[in-house]
C-alpha positions as a printed Julia matrix, in Angstrom:
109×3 Matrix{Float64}:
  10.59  101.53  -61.12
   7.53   98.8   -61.17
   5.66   99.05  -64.23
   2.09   99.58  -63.43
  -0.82   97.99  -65.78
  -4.38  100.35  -66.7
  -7.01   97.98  -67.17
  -9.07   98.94  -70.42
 -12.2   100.8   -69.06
 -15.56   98.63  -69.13
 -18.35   98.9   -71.81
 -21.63   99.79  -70.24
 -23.59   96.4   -70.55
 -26.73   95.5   -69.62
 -26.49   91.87  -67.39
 -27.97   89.99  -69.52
 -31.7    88.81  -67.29
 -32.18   85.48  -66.0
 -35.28   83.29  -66.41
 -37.18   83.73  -62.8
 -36.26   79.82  -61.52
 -39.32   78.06  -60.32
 -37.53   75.6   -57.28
 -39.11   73.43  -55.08
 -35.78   71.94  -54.46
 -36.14   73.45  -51.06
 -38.92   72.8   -49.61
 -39.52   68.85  -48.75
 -41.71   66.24  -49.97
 -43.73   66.72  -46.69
 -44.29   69.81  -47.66
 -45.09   69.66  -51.24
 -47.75   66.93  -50.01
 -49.74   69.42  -47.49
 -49.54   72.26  -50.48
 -50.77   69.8   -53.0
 -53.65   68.63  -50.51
 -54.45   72.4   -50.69
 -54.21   73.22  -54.1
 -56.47   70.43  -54.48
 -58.63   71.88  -52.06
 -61.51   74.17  -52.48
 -62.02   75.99  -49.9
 -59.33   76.56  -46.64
 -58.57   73.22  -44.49
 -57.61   72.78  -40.95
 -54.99   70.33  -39.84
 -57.31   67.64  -38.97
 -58.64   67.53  -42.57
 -54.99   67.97  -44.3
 -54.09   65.07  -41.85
 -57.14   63.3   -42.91
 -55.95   63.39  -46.87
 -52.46   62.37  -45.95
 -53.69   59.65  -44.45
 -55.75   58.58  -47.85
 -52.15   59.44  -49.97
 -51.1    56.13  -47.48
 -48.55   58.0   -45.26
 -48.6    57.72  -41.44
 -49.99   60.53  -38.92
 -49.88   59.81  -35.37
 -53.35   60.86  -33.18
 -54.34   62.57  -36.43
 -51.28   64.82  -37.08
 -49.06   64.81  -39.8
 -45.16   64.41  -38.74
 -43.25   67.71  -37.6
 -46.79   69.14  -37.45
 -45.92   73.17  -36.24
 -43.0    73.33  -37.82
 -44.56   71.79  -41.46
 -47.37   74.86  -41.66
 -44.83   77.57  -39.6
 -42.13   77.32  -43.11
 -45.16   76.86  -45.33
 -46.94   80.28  -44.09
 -43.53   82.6   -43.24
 -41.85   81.3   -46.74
 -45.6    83.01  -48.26
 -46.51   79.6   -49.78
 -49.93   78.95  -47.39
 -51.48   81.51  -45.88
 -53.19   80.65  -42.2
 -56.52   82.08  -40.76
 -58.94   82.29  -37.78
 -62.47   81.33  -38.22
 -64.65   81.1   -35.73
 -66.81   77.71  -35.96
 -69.8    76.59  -33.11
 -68.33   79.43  -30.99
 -64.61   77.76  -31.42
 -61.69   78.98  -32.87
 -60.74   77.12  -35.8
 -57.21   77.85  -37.45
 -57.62   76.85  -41.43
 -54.99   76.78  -44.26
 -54.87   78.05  -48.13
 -52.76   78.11  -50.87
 -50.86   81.33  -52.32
 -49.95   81.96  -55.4
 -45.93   81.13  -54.85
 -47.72   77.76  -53.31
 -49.4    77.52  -56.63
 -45.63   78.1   -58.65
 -43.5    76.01  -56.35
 -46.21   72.96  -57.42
 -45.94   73.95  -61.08
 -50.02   74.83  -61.15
């Protein structure tokens, strides 16, 4: 007849809590550039003007937009880093950009 093995019955530990990890090791440098041009910001910012500063950091934009344009402030306002906004300027829809707090975290601010 197999011998059959009881396993000694587990203590009732508390998992022992992890430091909350701060990583911006996902997000890419283009990124981190338009959430430090906002954090650096003091009010919201459209494109044009977060173009305009990544222009002055020496970095390329073609026709005044920053590379991978949509898809840069999409991840940046779904992944709750920037938030996005309506205003409505000389009659014209404006969209404009600011920094949340994770946006704030993820830059170490």
């Amino acid at each position: 007849m197999p011998e059959t093995t009881t396993k000694a019955p587990r203590k009732n530990q508390p998992k022992a809590k992890k430091p909350a990890k701060v990583s911006n090791g996902s997000l890419s440098k283009a990124y981190l550039r338009v959430l430090g041009i906002l954090a650096k910001s003091k009010g919201a910012l459209t494109r044009k003007a977060i173009a305009a500063a990544v222009v002055k950091q020496g970095v390329a934009c073609y026709n005044g937009r920053i590379s991978n344009e949509s898809q840069t402030y999409a991840d940046l306002t779904s992944g709750g880093y920037a938030r996005e906004q309506e205003i409505e300027v000389d009659g014209a829809k404006e969209t404009v950009y600011t920094i949340l707090a994770k946006g704030k975290t993820t830059l170490g601010k």
